[in-house]
C-alpha positions in Angstrom: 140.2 -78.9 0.1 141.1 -81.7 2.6 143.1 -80.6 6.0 146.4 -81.9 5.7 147.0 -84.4 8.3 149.2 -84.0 11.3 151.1 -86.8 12.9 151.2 -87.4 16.3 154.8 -86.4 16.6 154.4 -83.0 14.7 151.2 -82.4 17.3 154.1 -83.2 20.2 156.9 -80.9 18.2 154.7 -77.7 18.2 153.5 -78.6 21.7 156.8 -78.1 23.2 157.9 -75.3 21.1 155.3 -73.6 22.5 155.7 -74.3 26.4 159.4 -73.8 26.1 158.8 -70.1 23.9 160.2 -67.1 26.1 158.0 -66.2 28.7 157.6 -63.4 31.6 157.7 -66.2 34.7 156.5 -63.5 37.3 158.4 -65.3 40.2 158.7 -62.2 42.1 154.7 -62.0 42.4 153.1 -63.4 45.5 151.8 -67.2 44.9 148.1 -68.2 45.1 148.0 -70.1 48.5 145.0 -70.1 50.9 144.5 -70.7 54.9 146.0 -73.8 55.7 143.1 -75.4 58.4 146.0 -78.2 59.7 147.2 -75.6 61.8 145.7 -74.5 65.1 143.0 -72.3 63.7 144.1 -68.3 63.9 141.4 -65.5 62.6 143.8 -63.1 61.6 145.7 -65.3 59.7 143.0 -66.7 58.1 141.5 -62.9 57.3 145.4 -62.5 56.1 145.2 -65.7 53.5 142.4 -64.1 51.4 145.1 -61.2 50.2 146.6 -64.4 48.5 143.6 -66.5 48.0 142.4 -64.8 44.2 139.4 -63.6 43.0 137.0 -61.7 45.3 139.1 -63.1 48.6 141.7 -61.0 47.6 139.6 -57.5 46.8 138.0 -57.9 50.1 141.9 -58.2 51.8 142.3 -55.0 49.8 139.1 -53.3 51.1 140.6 -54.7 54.6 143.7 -52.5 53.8 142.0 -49.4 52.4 139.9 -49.4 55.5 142.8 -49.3 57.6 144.8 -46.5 55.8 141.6 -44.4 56.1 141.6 -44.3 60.0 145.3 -44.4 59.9 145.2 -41.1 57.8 142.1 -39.9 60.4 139.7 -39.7 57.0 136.4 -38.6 57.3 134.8 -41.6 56.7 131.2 -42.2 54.8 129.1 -44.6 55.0 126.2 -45.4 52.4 124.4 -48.6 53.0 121.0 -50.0 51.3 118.0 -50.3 53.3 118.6 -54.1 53.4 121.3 -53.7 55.3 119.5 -52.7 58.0 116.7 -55.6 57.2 119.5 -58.1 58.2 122.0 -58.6 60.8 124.6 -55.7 59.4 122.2 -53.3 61.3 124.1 -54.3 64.4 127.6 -53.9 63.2 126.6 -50.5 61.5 125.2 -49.4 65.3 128.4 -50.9 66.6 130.6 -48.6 64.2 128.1 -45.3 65.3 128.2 -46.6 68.9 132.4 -46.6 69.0 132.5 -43.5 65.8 134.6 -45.4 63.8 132.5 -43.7 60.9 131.7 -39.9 60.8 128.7 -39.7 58.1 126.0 -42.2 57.3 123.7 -42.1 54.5 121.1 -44.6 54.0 117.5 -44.9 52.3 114.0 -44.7 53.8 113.9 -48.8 54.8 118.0 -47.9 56.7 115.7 -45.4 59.1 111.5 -46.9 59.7 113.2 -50.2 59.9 116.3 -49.0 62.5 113.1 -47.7 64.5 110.9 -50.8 64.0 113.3 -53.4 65.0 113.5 -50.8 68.3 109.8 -52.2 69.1 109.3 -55.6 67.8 112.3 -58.0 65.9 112.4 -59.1 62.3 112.4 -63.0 62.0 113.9 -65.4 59.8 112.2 -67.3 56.8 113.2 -68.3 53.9 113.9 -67.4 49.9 111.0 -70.0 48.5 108.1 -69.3 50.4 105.1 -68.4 48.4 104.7 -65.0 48.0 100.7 -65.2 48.1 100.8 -67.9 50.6 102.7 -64.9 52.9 100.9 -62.2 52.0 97.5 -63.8 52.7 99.1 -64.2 56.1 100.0 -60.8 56.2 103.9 -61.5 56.0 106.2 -59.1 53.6 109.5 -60.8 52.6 113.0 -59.5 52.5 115.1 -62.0 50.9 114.6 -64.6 53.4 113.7 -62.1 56.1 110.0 -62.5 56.9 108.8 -58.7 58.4 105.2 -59.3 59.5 102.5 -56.3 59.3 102.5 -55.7 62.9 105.9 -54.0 62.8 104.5 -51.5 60.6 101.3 -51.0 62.9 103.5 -50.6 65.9 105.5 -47.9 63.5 102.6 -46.1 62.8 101.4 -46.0 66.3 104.7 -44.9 67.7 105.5 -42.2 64.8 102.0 -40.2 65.4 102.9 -38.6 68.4 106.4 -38.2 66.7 105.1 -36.5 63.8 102.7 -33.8 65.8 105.7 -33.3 68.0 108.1 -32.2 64.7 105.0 -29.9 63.6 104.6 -27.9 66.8 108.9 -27.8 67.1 108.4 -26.2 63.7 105.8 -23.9 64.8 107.4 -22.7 67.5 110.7 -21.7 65.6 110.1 -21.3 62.2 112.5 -23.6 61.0 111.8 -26.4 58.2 113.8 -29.5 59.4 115.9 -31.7 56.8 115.9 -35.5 56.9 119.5 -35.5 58.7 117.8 -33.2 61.5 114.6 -35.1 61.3 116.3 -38.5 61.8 118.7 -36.9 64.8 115.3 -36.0 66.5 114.4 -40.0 65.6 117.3 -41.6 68.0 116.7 -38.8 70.6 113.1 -40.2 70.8 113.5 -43.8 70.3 115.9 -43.8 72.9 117.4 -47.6 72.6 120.7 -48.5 72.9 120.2 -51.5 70.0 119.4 -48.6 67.3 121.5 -46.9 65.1 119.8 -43.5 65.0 120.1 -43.8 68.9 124.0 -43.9 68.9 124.6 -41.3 65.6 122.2 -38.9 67.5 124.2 -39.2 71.0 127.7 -39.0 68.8 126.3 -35.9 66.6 127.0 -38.6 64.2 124.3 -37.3 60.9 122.6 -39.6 59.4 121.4 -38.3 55.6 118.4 -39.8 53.5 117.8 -37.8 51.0 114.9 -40.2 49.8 112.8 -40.1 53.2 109.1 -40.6 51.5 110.2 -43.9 49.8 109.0 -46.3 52.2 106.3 -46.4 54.6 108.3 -43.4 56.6 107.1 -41.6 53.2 103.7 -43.3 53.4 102.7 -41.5 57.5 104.1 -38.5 56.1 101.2 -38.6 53.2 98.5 -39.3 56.0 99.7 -36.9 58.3 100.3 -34.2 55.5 96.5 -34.8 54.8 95.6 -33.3 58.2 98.4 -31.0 58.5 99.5 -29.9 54.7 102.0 -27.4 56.8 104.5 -29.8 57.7 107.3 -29.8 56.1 111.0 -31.2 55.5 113.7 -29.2 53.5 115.6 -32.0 51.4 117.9 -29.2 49.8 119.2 -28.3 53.2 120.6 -31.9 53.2 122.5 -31.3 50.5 124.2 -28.3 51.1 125.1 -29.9 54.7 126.6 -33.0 53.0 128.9 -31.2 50.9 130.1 -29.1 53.4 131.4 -31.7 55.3 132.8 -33.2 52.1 134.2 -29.6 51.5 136.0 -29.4 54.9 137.7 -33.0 55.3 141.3 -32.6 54.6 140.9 -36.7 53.5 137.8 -38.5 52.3 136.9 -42.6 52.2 133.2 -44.1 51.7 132.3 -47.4 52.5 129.2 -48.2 50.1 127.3 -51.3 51.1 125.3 -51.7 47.9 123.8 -49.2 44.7 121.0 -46.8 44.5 120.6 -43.6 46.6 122.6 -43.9 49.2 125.6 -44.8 47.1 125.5 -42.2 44.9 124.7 -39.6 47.2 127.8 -40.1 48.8 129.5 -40.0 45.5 128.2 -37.1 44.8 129.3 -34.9 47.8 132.7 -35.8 47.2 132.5 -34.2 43.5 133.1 -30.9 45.0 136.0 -31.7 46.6 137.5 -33.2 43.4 136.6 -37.2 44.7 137.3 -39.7 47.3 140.7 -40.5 48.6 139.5 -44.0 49.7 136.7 -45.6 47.9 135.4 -49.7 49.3 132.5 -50.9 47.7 130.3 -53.9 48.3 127.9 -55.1 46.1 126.4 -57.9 43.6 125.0 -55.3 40.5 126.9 -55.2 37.5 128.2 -52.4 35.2 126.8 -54.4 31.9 123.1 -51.7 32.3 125.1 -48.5 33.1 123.8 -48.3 36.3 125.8 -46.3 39.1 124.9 -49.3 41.5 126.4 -51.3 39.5 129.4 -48.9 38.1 133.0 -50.0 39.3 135.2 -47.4 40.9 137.4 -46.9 38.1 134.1 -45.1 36.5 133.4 -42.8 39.8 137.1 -41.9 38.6 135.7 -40.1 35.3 133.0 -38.7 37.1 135.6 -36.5 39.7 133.4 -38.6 42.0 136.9 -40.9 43.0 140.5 -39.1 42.6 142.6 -41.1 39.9 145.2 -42.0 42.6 142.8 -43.0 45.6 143.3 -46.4 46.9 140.2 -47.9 45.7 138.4 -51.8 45.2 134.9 -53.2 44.5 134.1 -56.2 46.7 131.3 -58.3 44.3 129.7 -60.1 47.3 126.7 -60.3 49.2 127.5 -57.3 51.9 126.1 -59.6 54.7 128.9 -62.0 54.3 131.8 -59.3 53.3 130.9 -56.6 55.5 131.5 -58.4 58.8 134.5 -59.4 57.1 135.8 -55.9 56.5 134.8 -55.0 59.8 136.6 -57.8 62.0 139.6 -57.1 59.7 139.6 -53.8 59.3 137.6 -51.8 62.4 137.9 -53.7 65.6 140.5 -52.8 68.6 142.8 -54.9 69.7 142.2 -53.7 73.0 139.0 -54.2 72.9 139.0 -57.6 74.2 138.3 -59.5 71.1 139.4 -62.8 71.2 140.8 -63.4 67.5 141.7 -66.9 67.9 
């Protein structure tokens, strides 16, 4: 059976019938308008044209926003960040955060701590994404992105962390008590004291820093060599824990600022179960929900997990944390009186 032909006019009829058909015109909603660069440039303007700009620009003005209302409500604020964080030039606006407490509770992974401490005795250099992988390795060069971390870091690690290590196991001798990672890496920023480390700062501000994966890396790697020579070393991962959720348990408000998936994410998460979720929730990452992953899992499904209260202000940021992070943090975490020239 043959279409029935339609004349141009008829095509033209049913056109307009349809544009002019009743329709919601939203007028009262803001309009779609970015930063307009013929003006004298102005940074908090231009930070203020992503709430209208669409797409991700606007969820990171709304992590902005969030961000504020969680120090404006003096929330005990977490922060969980990846180990590549600290890998790239975020480790220095995470130590600036420790260094003036505008966050209360860090949580990272195994890479967040060894590399905090390695980048204390020798810098990470940048490379780039393409270079050959056995080209770099027969050089003895390990890649991060396009962060090239040669082996030497690790040797001067492993030198340093010796007499660390036999330190920890005759403090533990002498009073009987097992540390936990958060202890453990408190007794870190004591030791390396440097003012360009993290662990440094959290340790002066009795800020705790919890890693509740602490042999995944090649911090996990000197404890399997020094456990060979001293099996009576230990570290009590259930103590961190039970110290986590009591601070979750005794905030009167709660907001986490997750800078990608995994451990240190969920960890975070976790905690706030007991105290029936979050009441600020930012996250900021690339992963995706589609595997069922909790790195990739939006906020709306911490919700179902008690991990997130149904009425927190909560967003997900889906962007690289080294260009959103900064972001959040000039926008969101930085003093006016602090001499920061915003123009």
């Amino acid at each position: 059976m043959t279409a029935k032909k339609r004349s141009l006019e008829d095509i033209k009829k049913h056109h307009a019938q349809y544009s002019l058909r009743k329709t919601t015109t939203l007028d009262d909603q803001p309009k779609i308008e970015g930063y307009d660069f013929s003006k004298p440039f102005d940074f908090q303007q231009f930070l203020d044209s992503y709430a209208t700009t669409g797409f991700q620009a606007t969820n990171l003005s709304q992590a902005i926003e969030i961000t504020k209302a969680m120090q404006r409500e003096k929330a005990t604020i977490f922060l969980g960040f990846t180990s590549n964080m600290v890998s790239s030039g975020n480790r220095d606006i995470i130590r600036y955060l420790v260094q003036h407490k505008k966050v209360h509770v860090l949580v990272t992974s195994a890479g967040g701590i060894e590399e905090d401490i390695i980048k204390c005795l020798k810098p990470f250099v940048l490379g780039n994404f393409e270079s050959s992988g056995k080209m770099l390795h027969e050089h003895g060069v390990n890649r991060t992105g396009n962060i090239f971390v040669p082996n030497d870091r690790f040797a001067y690690f492993d030198q340093w962390m010796q007499p660390f290590l036999k330190k920890m196991l005759e403090q533990q001798k002498k009073s009987g008590d097992v540390l936990c990672p958060k202890d453990f890496n408190r007794e870190l920023g004591i030791a390396i004291n440097n003012p360009s480390s993290i662990l440094y700062w959290a340790a002066k501000h009795n800020i705790p820093v919890f890693c509740p994966g602490i042999i995944d890396g090649s911090l996990g790697d000197m404890l399997y060599f020094f456990k060979q020579s001293h099996p009576e070393f230990l570290l009590d991962v259930t103590k961190e824990i039970k110290d986590i959720v009591d601070i979750a348990l005794n905030a009167d408000k709660a907001g986490a600022i997750l800078l990608g998936g995994g451990i240190s994410k969920h960890f975070v998460l976790n905690a706030n179960i007991f105290r029936e979720g979050l009441d600020y929730a930012v996250y900021i990452n690339t992963a995706q929900e589609f595997d069922g992953s909790d790195s990739g899992a939006r906020t709306d499904e911490a919700v179902t997990w008690g991990k997130i209260k149904a009425k927190a202000l909560q967003v997900k940021v889906h962007c690289d944390a080294t260009i959103a992070f900064p972001l959040l943090v000039a926008g969101a975490m930085i003093d006016h009186d602090e001499g920061v020239n915003r123009k």
